[in-house]
DOVEX-672632 format. One record per residue (C-alpha): x, y, z; residue number from 0; chain; residue in three letters. Coordinates in steps of 0.25 Angstrom, whole numbers, m for minus. Each point is the difference from the previous one (the first is absolute). Layout:
% residues N
px X, py Y, pz Z, nr NUM, kette A, rest ALA $
...
END
This chain:
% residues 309
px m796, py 143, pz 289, nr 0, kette A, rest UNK $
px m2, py 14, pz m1, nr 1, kette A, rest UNK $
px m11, py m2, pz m10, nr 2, kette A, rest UNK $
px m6, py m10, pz 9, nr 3, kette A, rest UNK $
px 0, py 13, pz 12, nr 4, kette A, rest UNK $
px m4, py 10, pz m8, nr 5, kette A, rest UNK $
px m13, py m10, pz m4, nr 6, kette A, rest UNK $
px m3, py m1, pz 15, nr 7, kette A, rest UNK $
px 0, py 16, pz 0, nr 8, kette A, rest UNK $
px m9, py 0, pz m10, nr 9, kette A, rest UNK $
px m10, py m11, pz 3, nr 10, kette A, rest UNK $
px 1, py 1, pz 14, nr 11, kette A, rest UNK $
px m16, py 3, pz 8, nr 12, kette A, rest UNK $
px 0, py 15, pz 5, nr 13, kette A, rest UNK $
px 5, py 1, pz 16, nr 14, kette A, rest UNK $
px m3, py 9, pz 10, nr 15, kette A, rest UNK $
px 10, py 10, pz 0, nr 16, kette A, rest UNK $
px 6, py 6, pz 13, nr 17, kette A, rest UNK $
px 1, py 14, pz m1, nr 18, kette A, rest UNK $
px 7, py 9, pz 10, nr 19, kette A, rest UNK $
px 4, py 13, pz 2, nr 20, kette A, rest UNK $
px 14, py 3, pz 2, nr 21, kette A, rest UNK $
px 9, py 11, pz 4, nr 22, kette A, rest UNK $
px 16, py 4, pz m2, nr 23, kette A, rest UNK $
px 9, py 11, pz 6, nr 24, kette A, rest UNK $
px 9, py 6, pz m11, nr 25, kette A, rest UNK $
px 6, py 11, pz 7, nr 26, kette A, rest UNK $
px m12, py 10, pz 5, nr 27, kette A, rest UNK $
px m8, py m5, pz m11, nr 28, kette A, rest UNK $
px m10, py m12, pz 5, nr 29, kette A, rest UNK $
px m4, py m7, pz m11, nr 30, kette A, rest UNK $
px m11, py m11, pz m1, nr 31, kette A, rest UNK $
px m6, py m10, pz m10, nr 32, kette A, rest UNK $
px m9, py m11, pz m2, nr 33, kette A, rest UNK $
px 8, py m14, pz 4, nr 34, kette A, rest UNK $
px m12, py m12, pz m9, nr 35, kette A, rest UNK $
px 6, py m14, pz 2, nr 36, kette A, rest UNK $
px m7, py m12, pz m5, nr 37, kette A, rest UNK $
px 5, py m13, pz 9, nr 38, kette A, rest UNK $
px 13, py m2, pz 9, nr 39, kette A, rest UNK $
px 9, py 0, pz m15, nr 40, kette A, rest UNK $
px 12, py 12, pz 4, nr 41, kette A, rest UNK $
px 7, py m3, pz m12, nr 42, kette A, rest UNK $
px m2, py 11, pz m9, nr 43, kette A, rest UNK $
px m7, py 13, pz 2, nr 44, kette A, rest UNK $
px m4, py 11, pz m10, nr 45, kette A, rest UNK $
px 2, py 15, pz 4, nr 46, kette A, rest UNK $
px m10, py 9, pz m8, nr 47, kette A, rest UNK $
px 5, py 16, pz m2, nr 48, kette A, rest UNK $
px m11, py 8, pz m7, nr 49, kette A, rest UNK $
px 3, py 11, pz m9, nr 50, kette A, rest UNK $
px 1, py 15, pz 0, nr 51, kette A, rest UNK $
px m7, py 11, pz 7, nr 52, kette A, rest UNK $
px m9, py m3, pz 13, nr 53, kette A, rest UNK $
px m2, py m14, pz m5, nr 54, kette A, rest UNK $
px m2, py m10, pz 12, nr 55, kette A, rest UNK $
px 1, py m15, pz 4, nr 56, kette A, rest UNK $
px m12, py m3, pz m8, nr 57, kette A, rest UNK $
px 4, py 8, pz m13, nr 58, kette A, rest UNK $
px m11, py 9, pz 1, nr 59, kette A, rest UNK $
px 2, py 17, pz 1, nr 60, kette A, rest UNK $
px m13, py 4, pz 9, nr 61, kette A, rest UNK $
px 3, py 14, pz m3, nr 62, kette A, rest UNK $
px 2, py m1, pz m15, nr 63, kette A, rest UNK $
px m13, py m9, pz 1, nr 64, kette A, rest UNK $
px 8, py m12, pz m5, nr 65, kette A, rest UNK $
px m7, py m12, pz 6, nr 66, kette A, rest UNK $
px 4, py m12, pz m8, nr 67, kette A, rest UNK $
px 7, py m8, pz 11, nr 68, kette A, rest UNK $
px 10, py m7, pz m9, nr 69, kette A, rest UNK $
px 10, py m2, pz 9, nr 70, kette A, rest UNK $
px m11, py m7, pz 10, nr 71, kette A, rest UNK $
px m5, py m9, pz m11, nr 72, kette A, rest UNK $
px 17, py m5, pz m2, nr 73, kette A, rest UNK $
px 0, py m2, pz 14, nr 74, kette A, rest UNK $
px m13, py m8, pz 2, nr 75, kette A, rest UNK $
px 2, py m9, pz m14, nr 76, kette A, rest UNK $
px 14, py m4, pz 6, nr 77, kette A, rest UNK $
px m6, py m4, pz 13, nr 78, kette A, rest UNK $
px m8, py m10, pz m5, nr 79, kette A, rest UNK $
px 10, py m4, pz m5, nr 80, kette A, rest UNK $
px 6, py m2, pz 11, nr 81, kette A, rest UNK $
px 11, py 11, pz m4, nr 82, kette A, rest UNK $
px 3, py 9, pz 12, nr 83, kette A, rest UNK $
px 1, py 16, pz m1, nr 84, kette A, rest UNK $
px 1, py 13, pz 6, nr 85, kette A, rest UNK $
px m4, py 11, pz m7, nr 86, kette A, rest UNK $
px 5, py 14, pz 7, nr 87, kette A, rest UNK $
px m5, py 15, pz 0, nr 88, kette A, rest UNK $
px 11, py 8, pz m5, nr 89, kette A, rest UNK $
px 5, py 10, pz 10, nr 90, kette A, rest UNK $
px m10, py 12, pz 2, nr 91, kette A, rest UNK $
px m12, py m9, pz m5, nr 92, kette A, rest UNK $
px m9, py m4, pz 6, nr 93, kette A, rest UNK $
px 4, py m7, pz 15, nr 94, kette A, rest UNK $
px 14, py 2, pz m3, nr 95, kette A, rest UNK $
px 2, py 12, pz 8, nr 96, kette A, rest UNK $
px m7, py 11, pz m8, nr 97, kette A, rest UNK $
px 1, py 12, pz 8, nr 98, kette A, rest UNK $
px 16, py m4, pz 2, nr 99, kette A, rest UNK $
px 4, py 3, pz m16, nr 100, kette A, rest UNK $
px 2, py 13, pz m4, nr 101, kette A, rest UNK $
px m2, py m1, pz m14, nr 102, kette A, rest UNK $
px 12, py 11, pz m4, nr 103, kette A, rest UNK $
px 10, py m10, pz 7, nr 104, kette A, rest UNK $
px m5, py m14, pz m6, nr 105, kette A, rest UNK $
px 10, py m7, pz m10, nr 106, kette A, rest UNK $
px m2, py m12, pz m9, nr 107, kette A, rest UNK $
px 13, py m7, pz 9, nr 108, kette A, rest UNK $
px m12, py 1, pz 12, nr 109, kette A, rest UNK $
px m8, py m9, pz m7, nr 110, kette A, rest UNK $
px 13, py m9, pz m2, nr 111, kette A, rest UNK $
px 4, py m1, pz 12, nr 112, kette A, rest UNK $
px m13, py m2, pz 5, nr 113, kette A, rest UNK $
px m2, py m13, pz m9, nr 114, kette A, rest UNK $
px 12, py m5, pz 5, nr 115, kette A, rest UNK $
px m3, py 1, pz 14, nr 116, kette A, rest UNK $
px m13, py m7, pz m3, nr 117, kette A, rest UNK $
px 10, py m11, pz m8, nr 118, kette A, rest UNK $
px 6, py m2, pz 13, nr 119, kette A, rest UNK $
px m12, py 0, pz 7, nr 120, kette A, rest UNK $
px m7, py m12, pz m7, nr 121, kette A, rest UNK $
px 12, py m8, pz 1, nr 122, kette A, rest UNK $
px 2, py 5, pz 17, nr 123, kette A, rest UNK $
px m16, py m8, pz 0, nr 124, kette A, rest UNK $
px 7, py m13, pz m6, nr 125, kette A, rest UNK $
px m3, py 1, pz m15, nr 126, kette A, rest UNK $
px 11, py m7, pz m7, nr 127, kette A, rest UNK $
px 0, py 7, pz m14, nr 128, kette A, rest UNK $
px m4, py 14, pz m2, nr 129, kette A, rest UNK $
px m8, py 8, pz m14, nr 130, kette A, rest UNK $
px m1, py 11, pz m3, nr 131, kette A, rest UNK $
px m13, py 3, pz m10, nr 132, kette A, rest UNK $
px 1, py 15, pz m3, nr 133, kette A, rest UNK $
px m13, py 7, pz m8, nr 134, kette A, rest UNK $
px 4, py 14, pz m9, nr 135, kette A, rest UNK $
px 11, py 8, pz 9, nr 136, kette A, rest UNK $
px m1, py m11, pz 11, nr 137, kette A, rest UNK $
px 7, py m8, pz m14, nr 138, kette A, rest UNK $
px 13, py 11, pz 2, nr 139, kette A, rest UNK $
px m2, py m2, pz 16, nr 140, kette A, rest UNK $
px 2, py m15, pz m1, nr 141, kette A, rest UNK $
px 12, py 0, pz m10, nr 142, kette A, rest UNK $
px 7, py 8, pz 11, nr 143, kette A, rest UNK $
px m4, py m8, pz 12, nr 144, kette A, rest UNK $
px 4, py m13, pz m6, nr 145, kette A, rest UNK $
px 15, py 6, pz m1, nr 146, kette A, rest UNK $
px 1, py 1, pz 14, nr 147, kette A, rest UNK $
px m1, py m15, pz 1, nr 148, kette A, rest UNK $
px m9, py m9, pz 6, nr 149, kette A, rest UNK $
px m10, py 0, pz m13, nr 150, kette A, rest UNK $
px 1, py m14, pz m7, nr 151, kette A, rest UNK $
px m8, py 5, pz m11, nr 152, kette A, rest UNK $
px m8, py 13, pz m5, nr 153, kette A, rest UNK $
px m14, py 1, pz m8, nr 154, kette A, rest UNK $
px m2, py 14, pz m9, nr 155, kette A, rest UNK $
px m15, py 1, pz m1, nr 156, kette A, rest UNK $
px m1, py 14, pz m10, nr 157, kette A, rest UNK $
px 13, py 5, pz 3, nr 158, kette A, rest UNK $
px 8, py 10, pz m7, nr 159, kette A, rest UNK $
px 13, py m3, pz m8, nr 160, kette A, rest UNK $
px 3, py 14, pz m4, nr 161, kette A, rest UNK $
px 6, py 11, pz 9, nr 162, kette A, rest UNK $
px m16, py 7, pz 5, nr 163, kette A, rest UNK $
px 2, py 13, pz m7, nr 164, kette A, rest UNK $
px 2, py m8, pz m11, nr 165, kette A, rest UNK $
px m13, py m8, pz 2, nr 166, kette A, rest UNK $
px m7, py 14, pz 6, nr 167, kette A, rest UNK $
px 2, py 8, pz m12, nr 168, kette A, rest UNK $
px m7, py m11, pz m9, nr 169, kette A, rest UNK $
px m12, py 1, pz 8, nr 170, kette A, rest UNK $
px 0, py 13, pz 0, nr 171, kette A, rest UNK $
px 2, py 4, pz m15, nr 172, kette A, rest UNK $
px m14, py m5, pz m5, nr 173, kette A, rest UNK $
px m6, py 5, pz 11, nr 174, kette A, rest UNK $
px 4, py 14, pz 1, nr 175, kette A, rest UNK $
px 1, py 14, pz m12, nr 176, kette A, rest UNK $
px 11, py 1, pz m4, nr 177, kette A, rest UNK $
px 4, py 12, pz 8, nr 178, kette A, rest UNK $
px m4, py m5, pz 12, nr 179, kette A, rest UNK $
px 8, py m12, pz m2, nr 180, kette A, rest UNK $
px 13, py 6, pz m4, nr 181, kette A, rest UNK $
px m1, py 7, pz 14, nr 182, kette A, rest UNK $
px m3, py m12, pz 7, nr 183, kette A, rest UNK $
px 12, py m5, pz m7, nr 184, kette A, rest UNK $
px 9, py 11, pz 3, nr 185, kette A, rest UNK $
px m3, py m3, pz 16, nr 186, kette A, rest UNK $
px 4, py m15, pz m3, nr 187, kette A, rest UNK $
px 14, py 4, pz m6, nr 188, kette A, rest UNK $
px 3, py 8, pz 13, nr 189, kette A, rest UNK $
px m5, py m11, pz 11, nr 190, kette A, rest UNK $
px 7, py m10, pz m10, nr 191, kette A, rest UNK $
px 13, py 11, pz 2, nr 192, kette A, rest UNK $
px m4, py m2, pz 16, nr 193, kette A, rest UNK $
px m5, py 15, pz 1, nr 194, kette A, rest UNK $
px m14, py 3, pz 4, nr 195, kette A, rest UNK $
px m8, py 10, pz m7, nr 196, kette A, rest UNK $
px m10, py 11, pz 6, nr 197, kette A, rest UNK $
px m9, py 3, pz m13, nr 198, kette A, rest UNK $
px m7, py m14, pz m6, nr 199, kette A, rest UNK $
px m15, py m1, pz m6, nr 200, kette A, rest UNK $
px m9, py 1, pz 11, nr 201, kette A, rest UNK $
px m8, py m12, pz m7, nr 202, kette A, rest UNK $
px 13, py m9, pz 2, nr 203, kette A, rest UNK $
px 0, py 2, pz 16, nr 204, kette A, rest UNK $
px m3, py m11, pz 3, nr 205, kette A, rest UNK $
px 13, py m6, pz m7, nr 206, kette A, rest UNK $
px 11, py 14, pz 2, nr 207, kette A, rest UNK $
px m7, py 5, pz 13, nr 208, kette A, rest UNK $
px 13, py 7, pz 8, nr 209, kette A, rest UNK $
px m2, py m11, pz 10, nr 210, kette A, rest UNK $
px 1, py m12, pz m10, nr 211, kette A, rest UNK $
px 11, py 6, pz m8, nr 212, kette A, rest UNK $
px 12, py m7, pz 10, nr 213, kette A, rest UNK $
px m5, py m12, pz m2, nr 214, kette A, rest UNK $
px m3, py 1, pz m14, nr 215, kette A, rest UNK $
px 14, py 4, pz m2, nr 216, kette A, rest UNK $
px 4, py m15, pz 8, nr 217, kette A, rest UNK $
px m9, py m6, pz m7, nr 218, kette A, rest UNK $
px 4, py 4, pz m13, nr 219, kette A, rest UNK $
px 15, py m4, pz 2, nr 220, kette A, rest UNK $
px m3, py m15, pz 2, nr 221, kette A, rest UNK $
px 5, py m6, pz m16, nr 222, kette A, rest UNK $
px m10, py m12, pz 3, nr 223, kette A, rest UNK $
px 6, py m9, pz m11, nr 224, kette A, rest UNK $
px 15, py 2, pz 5, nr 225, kette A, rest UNK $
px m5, py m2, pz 16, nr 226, kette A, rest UNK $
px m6, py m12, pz m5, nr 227, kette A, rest UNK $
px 12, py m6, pz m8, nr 228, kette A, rest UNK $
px 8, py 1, pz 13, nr 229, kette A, rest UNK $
px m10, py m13, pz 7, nr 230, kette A, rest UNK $
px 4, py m16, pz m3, nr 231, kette A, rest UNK $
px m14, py m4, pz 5, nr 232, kette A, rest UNK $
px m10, py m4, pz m9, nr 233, kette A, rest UNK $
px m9, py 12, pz m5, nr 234, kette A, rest UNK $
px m15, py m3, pz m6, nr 235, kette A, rest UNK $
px m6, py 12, pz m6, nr 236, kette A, rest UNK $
px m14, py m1, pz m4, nr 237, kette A, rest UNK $
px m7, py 12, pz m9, nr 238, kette A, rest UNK $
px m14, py 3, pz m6, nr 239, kette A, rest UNK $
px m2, py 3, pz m13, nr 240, kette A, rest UNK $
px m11, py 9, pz 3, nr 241, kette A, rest UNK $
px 7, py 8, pz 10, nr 242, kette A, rest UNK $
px 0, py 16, pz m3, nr 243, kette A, rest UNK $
px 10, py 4, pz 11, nr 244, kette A, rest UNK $
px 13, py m10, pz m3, nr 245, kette A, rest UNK $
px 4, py m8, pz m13, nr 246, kette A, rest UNK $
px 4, py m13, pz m4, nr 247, kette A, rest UNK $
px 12, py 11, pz m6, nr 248, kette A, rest UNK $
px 3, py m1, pz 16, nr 249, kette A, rest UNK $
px m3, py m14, pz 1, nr 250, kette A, rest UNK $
px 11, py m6, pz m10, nr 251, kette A, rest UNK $
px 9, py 10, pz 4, nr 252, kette A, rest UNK $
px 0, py m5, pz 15, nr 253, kette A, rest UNK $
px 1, py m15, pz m3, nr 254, kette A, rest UNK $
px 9, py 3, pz m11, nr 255, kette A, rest UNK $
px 9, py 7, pz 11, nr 256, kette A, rest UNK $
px m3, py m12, pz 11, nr 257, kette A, rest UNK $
px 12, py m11, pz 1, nr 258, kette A, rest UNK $
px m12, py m10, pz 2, nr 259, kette A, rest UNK $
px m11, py 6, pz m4, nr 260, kette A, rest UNK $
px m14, py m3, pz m6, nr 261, kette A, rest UNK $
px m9, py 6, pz m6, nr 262, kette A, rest UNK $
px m17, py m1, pz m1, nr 263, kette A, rest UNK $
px m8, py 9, pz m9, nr 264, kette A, rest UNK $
px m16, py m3, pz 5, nr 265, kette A, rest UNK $
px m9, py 3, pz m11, nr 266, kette A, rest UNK $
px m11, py 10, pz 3, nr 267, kette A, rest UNK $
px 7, py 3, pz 16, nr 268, kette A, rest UNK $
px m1, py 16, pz 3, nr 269, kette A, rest UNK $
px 9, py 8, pz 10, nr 270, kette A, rest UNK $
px m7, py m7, pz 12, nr 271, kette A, rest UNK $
px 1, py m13, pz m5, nr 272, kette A, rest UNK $
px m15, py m1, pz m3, nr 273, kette A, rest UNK $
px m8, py m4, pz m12, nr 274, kette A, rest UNK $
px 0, py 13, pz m10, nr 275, kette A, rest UNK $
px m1, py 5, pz m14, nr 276, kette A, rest UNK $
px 0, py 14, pz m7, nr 277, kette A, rest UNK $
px 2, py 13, pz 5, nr 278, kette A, rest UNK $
px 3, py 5, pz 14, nr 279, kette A, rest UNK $
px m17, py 3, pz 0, nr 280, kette A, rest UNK $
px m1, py m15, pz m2, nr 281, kette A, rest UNK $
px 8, py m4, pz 10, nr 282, kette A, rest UNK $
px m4, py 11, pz 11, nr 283, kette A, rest UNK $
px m11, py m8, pz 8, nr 284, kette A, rest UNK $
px 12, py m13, pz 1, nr 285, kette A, rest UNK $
px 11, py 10, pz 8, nr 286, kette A, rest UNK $
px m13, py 6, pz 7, nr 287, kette A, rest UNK $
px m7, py m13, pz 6, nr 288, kette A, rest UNK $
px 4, py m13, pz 6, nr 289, kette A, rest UNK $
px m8, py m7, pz m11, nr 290, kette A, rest UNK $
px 6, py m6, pz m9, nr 291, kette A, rest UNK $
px 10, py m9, pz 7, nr 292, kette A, rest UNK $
px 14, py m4, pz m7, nr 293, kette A, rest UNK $
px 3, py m2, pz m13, nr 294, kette A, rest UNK $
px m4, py m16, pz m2, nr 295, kette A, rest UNK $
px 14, py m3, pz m4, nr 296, kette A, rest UNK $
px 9, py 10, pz 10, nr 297, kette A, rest UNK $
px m1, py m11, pz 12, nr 298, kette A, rest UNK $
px 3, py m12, pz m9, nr 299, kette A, rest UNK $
px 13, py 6, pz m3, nr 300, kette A, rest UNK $
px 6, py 6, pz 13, nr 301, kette A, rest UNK $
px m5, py m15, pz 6, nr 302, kette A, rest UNK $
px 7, py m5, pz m11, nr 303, kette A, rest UNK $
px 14, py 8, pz 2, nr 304, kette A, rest UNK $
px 0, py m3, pz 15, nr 305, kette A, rest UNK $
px m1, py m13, pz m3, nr 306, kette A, rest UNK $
px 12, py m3, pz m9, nr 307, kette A, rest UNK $
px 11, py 8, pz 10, nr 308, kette A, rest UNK $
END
C-alpha cells in the first residue's frame, strides 16, 4: 500500500497550492512563516528549519547575497505533491521579530524551543502527524525539537554529525596559514571550555565576533550523534557528495547513531541541495541564485520516506 501512496505522490498533476502567511507568540518573540497546503489532506505536515546565520524561511541569506531559495523549492515540490508545510524564519530573521533579538543574549535552546512551539502549532491547526525536515544547523535544531515530543519523524538535510568545532576547525584548516589558524583554533578551545575570548582574527568576525561568542559557545556544546541516539522515531538523513561544507563522515555517523535511521547519499547534491561539482568557485553561482532548482533526486526521496511511516 505504501508503495502504491508514494506512486500517487509522485505522479500526481501539480496543484494549486494555498500559501498563507502565519504568525506565533513564543514568549515576546512573534514568529511567522509560510503555512503551503495543497488540498483539505491534515494528515502529515513537514516543518522546514533553515540553517545557520541570518538564514530565513526561504533558505536564502539576503545579506550574504545567498539567493538560492532552497528551502522554497522543498516546500513547493512537496505541494504539488500534495504534502503540506511550513517553513519558518528563525527568530531575529526576517518577520520573526528582528528588532526584538539582541544578538549577545540569543542561544541555540531558542531556536529549539521555537521549533517546538511551531510543532505544537501545526498540530493546534489539525495536522495529524508532524516532520520535522531540518537543513545544515536547522539538522541540530530538529534533532532537539523532536525530543520534546510530538515529532513522528525527522528528515537531516546536510546536517552535521560531529560536535560543530569539530566540523568548524575542518573548514577552516585548508582555508587559512597556518598561524592564523592556530589562533582561530585557540579561540575554539575556550568557547568549547565555555569562556568567551576578546582577542580573535579580525578576518573570522564574522564567526568569534563578541556578540556571536554566547551562542557559539551553546552551539558548540550540542554532541549531535548522542542527542540523536536519544529519539525512537524514524531519522532519514540525506547528504551530497559534492557538498564542501558537511561530510558523508557526518552522514554515517548520524544514521549510524539513529535507532531507525536511514541514510541517502545523492550523487552530485552540494550544501544546498542543488546540482554541483568542483570547487566552492564552481559552485558559487548555485548558493547565489534561485536557478538551478533541487537536485532531480532530493524530492524523490524525502516523498518516498514520508510515504513509508
Amino acid at each position: 500500500m505504501k508503495y502504491l501512496y508514494l506512486l500517487c505522490l509522485l505522479f500526481a498533476y501539480p496543484v494549486m497550492a494555498e500559501q498563507k502567511q502565519v504568525t506565533l507568540a513564543n514568549g515576546d518573540i512573534q514568529l511567522a512563516g509560510t503555512l503551503q497546503s495543497a488540498g483539505d489532506s491534515k494528515d502529515l505536515a513537514v516543518l522546514i528549519i533553515a540553517g545557520s546565520g541570518a538564514t530565513d524561511r526561504d533558505g536564502n541569506n539576503i545579506a550574504a547575497g545567498l539567493k538560492n531559495s532552497c528551502l522554497k523549492y522543498l516546500a513547493n515540490g512537496l505541494a504539488e505533491h500534495k504534502v503540506a508545510s511550513l517553513r519558518v524564519d528563525k527568530r531575529g530573521v526576517g518577520a520573526s521579530s528582528p528588532k526584538m533579538v539582541v544578538e549577545k543574549d540569543l542561544r541555540f535552546s531558542n531556536y529549539v524551543d521555537d521549533a517546538s512551539a511551531w510543532v505544537k502549532y501545526l498540530h493546534d491547526q489539525g495536522y495529524k502527524k508532524v516532520v520535522i525536515a531540518g537543513h545544515s544547523e536547522g539538522a541540530m535544531v530538529a534533532t532537539l525539537a523532536a525530543q520534546k515530543g510530538g515529532v513522528d519523524s525527522i528528515i537531516l538535510l546536510a546536517g552535521i554529525g560531529r560536535p560543530a568545532g569539530e566540523v568548524l576547525r575542518e573548514q577552516l584548516k585548508g582555508k587559512l596559514p597556518a598561524p592564523m589558524y592556530q589562533d582561530a583554533d585557540a579561540v575554539i578551545v575556550q568557547l568549547e571550555k565555555g569562556q568567551l575570548v576578546e582577542k580573535y582574527p579580525p578576518v573570522l568576525a564574522s564567526v568569534f565576533r563578541s556578540d556571536v561568542q554566547p551562542y557559539m559557545i551553546s552551539l558548540l556544546a550540542v554532541e549531535p550523534a548522542e542527542e540523536l541516539a536519544k529519539l525512537d522515531i524514524p531519522v532519514l538523513v540525506i547528504q551530497g557528495s559534492e557538498d564542501l561544507q558537511v561530510t558523508m563522515v557526518d552522514a554515517r555517523l548520524l544514521a549510524e547513531s539513529a535507532k531507525r535511521g536511514k541514510l541517502v547519499e545523492i550523487e552530485g547534491m552540494n550544501h544546498v541541495l542543488k546540482s554541483a561539482k568542483g570547487p566552492m568557485l564552481m559552485q558559487l553561482s548555485s548558493y547565489q541564485s534561485a536557478e538551478p532548482a533541487l537536485h532531480d533526486d532530493l524530492l524523490v526521496n524525502v516523498l518516498e520516506f514520508l510515504a513509508s511511516e
